[in-house]
C-alpha positions as CSV (number, residue, x, y, z in Angstrom):
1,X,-68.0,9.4,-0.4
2,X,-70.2,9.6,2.3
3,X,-67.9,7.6,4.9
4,X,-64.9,9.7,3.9
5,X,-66.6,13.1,4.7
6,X,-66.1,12.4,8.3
7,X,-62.6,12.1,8.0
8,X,-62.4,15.6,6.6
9,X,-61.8,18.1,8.8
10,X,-63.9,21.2,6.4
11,X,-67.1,19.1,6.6
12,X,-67.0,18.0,10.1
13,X,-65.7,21.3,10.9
14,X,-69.2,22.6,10.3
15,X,-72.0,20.8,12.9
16,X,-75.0,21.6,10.7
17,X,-73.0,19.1,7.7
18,X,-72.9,16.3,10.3
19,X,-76.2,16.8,12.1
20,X,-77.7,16.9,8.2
21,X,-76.1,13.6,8.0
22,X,-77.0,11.5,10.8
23,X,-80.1,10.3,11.4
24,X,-81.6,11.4,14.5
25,X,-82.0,7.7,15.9
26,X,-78.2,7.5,15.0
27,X,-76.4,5.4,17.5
28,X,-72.6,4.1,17.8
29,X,-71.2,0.8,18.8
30,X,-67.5,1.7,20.0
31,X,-64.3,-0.8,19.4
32,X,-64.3,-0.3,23.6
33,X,-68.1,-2.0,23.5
34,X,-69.4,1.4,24.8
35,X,-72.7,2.8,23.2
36,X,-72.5,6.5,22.4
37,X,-75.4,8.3,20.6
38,X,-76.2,11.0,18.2
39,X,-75.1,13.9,20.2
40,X,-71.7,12.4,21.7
41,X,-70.9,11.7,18.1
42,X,-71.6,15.0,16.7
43,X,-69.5,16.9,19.5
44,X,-67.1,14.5,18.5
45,X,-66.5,14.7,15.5
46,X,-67.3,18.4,15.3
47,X,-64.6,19.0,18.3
48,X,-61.9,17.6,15.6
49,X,-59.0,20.3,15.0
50,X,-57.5,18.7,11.7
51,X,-58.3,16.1,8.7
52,X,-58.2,12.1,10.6
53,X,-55.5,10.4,8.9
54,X,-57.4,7.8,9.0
55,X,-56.8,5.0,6.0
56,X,-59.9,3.3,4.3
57,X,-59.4,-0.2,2.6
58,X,-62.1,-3.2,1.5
59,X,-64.7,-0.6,0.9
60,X,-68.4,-2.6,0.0
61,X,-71.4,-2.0,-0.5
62,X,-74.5,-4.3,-0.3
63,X,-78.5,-3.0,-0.5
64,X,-80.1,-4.5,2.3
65,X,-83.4,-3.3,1.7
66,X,-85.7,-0.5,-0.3
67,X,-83.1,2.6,0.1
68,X,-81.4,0.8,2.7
69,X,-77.2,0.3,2.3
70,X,-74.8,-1.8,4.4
71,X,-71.1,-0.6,4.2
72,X,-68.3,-2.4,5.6
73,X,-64.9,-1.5,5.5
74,X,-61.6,-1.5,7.2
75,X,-60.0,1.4,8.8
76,X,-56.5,2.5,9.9
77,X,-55.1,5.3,12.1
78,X,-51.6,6.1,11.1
79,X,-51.2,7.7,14.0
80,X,-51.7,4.9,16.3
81,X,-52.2,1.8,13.7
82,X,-55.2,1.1,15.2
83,X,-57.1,-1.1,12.9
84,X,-60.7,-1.8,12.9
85,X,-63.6,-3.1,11.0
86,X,-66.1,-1.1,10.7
87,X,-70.0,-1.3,10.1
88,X,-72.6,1.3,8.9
89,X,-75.9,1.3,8.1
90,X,-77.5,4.1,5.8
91,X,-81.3,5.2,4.7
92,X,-81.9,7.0,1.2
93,X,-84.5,9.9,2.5
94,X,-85.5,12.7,0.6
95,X,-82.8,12.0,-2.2
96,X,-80.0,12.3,0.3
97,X,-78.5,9.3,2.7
98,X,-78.3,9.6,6.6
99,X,-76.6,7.3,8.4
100,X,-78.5,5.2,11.1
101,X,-76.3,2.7,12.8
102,X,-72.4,2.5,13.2
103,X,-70.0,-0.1,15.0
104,X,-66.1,-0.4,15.1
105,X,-64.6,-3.7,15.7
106,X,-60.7,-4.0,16.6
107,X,-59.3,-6.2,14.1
108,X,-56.3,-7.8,16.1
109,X,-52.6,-8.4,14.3
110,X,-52.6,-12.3,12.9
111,X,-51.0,-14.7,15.1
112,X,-48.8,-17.3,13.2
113,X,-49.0,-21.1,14.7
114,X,-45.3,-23.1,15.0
């Protein structure tokens, strides 16, 4: 549940949901290889008019550590089919999970061989 809240445009719609979410030493790996951190991401996501239709497949989950939670999925815009792999890495703190570490990876279209 926690990845699909920012795809929903009432809880990003509200900065102190998304700030309470991500961990201060939060930072992004973008599919375009750029770095963004904490902030960028916030006004991002907070700057979001609508719901992201945004489709969520492969969905796993894998303990890594004490209260610490890799999720890997797969992701795809069906506005512009962009389809990406996708990385997070979350921390259980004070009963409640922050994410610490994201990264989107463009998944290109299979090529068949002749």
């Amino acid at each position: 549940q926690y990845e699909l809240d920012f795809l929903d445009f009432e809880f990003i719609s509200c900065k102190a949901n998304v700030e309470q979410r991500i961990d201060p030493t939060f930072f992004e790996l973008k599919s375009d290889g750029t770095r963004q951190n904490r902030e960028s991401v916030v006004n991002s996501l907070c700057s979001t008019e609508r719901d992201r239709n945004i489709d969520i497949t492969n969905f796993i989950i894998q303990e890594i550590g004490p209260s610490t939670f890799l999720v890997n999925y797969e992701s795809r815009n069906q506005e512009d089919q962009e389809h990406l792999a996708r990385t997070s890495i979350w921390r259980e703190q004070d009963n409640d999970l922050k994410l610490l570490f994201h990264q989107a990876t463009i998944i290109q279209p299979a090529v068949e061989l002749e």
